[in-house]
N, C-alpha and C positions, 0 to 999 in steps of 0.2 A: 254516257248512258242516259234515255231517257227517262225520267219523272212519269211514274206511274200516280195516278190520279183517281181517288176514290172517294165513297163518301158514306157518312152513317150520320144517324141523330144524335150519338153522345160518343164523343170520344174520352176515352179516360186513361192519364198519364199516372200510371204506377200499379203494379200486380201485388201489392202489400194488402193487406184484409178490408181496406177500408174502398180498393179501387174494385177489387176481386168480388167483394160483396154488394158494392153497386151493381157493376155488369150483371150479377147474380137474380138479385133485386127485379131490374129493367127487363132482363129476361120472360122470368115471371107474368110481365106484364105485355110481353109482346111486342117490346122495344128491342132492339139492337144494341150493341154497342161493338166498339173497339177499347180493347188494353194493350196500352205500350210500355214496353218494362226494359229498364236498360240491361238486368241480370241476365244471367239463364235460367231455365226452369231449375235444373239440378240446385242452382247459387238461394234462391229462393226457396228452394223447398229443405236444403239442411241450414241454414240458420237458423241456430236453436236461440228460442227466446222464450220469455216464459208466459205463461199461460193459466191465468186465475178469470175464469168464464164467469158474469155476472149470471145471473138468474134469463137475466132479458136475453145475452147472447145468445144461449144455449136453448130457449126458448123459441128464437127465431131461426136457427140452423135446424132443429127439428122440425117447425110448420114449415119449410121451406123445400126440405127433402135433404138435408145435410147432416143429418142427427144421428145413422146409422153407427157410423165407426165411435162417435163420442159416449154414445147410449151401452155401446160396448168396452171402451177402452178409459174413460172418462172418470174420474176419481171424485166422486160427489162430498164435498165439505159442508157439515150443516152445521158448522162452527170454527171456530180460529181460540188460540191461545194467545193474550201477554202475560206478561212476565217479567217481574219486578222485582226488586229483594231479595231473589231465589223462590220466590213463587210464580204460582199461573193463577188467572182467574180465565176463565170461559167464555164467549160471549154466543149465546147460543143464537143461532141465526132463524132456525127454524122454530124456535119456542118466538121468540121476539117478530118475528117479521110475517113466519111462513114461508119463507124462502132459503135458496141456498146457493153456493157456489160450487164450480164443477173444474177441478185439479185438469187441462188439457192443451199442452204445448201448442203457442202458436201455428211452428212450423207445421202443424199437422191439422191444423184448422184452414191452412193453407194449402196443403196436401187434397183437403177434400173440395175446395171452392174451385182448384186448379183441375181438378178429376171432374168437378161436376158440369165446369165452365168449357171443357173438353167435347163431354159425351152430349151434352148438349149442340154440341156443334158453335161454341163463341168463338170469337175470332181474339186471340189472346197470344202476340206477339212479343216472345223473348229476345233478347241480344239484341235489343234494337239501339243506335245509337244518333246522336245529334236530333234532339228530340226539340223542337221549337214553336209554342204556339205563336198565333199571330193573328191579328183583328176581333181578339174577345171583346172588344167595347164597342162590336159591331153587331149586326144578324146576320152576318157567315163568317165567325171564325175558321181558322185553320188548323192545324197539324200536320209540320213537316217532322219528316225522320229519315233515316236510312235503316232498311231491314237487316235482319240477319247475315243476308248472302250478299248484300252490298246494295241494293235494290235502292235509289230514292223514292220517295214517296211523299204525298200532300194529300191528306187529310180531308175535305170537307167537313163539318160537323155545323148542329145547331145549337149544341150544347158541347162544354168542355169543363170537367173535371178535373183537378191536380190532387191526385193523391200518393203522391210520389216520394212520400216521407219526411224525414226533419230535414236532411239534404234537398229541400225542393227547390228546381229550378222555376215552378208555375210561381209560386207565392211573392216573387219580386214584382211579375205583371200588377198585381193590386197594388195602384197606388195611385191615389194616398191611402196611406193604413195607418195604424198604432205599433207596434211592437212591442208588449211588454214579459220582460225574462230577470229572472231571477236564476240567480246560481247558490250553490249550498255550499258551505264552510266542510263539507267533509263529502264521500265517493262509498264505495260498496264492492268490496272482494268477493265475487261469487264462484263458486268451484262448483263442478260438478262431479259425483262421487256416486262409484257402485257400492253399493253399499243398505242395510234394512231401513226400514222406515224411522226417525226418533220419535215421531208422533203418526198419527193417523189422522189430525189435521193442523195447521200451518201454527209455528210459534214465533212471535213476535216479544224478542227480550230487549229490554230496558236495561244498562248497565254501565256505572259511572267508566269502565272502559271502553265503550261504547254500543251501539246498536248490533243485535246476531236476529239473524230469521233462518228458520227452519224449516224446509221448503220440502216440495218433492216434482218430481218428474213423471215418474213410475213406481210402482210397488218395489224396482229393486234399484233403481236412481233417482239420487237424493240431489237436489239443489238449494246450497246453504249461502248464504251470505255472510257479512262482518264487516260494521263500519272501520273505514281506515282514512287518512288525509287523501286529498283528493293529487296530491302528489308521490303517492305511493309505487311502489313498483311489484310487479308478482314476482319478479325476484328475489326480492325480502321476504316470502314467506316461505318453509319448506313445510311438508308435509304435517311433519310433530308440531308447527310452531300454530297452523290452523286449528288444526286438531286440541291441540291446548285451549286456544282462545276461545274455541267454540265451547267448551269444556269448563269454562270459567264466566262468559257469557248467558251460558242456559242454565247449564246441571241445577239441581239444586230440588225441592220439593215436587214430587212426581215429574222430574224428566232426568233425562242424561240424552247426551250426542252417543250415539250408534256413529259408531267410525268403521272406515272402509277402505278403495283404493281411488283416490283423487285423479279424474283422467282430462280434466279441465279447469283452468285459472282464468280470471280477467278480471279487471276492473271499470267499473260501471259509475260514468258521473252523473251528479245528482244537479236536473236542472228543470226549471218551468219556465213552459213559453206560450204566450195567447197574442197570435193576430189578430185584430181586428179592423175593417170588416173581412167575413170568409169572402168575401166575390164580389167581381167586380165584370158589369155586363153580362156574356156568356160566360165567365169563368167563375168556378166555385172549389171553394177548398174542401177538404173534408181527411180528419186523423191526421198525424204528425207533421202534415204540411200547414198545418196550421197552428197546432197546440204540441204542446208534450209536458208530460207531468211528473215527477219521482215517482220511482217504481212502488211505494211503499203500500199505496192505495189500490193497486191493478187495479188503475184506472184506462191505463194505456191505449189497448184494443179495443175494448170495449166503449170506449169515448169515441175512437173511430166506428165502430159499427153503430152507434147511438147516432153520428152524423148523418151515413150514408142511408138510414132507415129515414128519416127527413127527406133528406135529398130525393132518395128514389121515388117519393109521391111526390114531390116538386117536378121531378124533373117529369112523370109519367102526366099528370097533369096537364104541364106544356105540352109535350110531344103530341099527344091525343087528343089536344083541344084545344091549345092556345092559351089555355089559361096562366097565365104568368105570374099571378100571385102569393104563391108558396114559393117559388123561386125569389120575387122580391123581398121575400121575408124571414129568406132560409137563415141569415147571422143571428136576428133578431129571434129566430124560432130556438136555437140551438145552443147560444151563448151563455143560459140559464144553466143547463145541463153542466158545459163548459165551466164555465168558471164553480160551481157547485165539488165537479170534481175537485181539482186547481186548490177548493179551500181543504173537502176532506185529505191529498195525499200532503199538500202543506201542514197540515195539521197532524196526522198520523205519523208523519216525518220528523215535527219539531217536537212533538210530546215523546218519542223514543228513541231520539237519538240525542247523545252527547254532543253539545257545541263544544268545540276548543277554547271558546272565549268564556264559558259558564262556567258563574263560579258557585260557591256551597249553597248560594242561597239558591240561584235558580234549580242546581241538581235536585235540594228537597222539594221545590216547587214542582218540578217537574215530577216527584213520588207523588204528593197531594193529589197534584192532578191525575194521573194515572187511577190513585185511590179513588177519587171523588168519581170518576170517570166509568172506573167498571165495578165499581160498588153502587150505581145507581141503575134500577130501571131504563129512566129514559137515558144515562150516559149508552148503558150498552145498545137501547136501539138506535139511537143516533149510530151510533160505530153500525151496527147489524143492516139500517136498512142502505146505507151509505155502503157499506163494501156487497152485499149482494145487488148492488143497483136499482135506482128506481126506475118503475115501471113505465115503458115507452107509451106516450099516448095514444088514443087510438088501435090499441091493440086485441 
């Protein structure tokens, strides 16, 4: 079969939010691109993952034209709960900062990039397989693939993007790099459960049996967590035994678990990772092919879309004139941000969850701090302006 032979100014390996909202980006501006995804649309658009929108993301899906379905379906939080002792303290997001956060499942942030990158007319290729760049420390990298129907193909591009998740195959091309990861002494049992709301915004409890967050999906699913060993199995837990735990974790001074029917289990390990540098030549990293953080801070996504908002004026910059200096600078511009996150979910991770290895003294330390932390002014905004995100510059 012959090698079909193509060519655009940005190729971009991966349809996760951070490749999706590039191409979306570039768009915008009159640029081209290609997306290559090795899923299918269907594989990508029901993996449920969660979804705590910073102030900034939600900000940009709206100036952008993406704002429609979230404006409508979108669960606006202008505050968060922890929960300590069998109490909650508040941390008001919108007295403290002015800002807020907006409750809306990945998958369906994905849903509308995928719909918008559609009718637009982008070129956004599912099922593609043996996906290979090659010559990014040149000025004409490549991209080879085989399409869906079996089709080879090679790529031209001037730029190449890898945003192809924490499984990236771009991210070995950078090198020499750094690699630094960290793994956490305990994981996170999340279920998903029909069932009423237990709060009307997110709680976060503290408890020497360890970490429960009270999450939600929608007004009539609910997504809870519970720290467990990071060797646990969802077989060990049945119905009653969640339902307890969560019950023994929260309840206590203005709350209790609203219980329901459990229609999903799994478990989620707890890990951070930061490459550095993101890119190397034409190639540039951007979201989980580069970083990932504990979920604790939803920092996740939004740390991706905080790249590809960089990137998109680097990369439009070059495209339209040559100018190659925000490209030079994209690690350098980005890694603040990066690692910024990295310290707040390490942080919001180690002050509420039980270590296995702690012992009485750090458990009370760990109450002091939580005290000292939302019993202060600037504790709570520290925490408020850090999980509603800080404001992208130049916006």
């Amino acid at each position: 079969m012959s090698i079909t032979q193509t060519r655009t100014p940005v190729a971009i390996v991966g349809a996760g939010p951070a490749g999706l909202m590039l191409s979306h980006l570039l768009h915008l501006e009159g640029i081209e691109s290609v997306v290559l995804e090795s899923r299918t649309r269907d594989e990508v658009e029901g993996t449920i993952r969660a979804g705590v929108l910073e102030q900034n993301t939600v900000d940009l899906m709206v100036d952008t034209g993406l704002g429609d379905r979230l404006k409508r379906e979108g669960l606006v939080h202008t505050g968060v709960e922890l929960r300590f002792d069998g109490h909650g303290r508040r941390i008001d997001f919108e007295e403290l900062t002015g800002r807020a956060v907006t409750v809306y499942p990945q998958h369906e942030v994905l849903k509308d990039l995928i719909e918008r990158r559609l009718l637009d007319g982008g070129d956004v290729r599912f099922g593609v397989t043996d996906v290979a760049v090659a010559g990014h420390t040149t000025d004409a990298p490549t991209v080879s693939f085989v399409d869906s129907d079996g089709t080879p193909h090679v790529l031209a591009a001037d730029l190449v993007a890898g945003c192809d998740g924490s499984r990236t195959g771009t991210r070995s091309l950078v090198d020499p790099r750094s690699d630094m990861f960290r793994q956490y002494p305990f994981a996170w049992f999340g279920i998903l459960a029909e069932a009423p709301q237990t709060s009307e915004e997110l709680i976060y409890a503290r408890h020497d049996r360890g970490f429960a967050l009270c999450s939600t999906r929608t007004t009539d699913v609910q997504r809870h967590y519970l720290q467990v060993d990071p060797d646990d199995s969802v077989d060990n837990w049945s119905d009653a035994r969640i339902w307890d735990e969560l019950h023994t974790r929260v309840d206590g001074d203005g709350a209790k678990v609203k219980e329901g029917s459990i229609f999903s289990k799994s478990i989620l390990q707890f890990r951070s990772f930061v490459c550095e540098p993101m890119q190397q030549g034409r190639l540039f990293l951007a979201g989980d092919s580069a970083h990932t953080v504990p979920p604790t801070g939803a920092k996740g996504m939004n740390l991706a879309i905080a790249d590809v908002w960089v990137l998109a004026k680097a990369m439009t910059r070059f495209v339209q004139g040559g100018d190659g200096s925000l490209l030079d600078a994209y690690t350098a511009t980005v890694m603040p941000r990066v690692w910024r996150a990295q310290h707040f979910s390490w942080w919001m991770s180690t002050m509420l969850h039980t270590d296995p290895a702690s012992t009485q003294f750090d458990r009370q330390r760990q109450v002091a701090e939580l005290d000292v932390v939302t019993g202060s002014v600037a504790g709570r905004t520290l925490i408020a302006e850090n999980y509603t995100g800080i404001p992208f510059e130049n916006r």
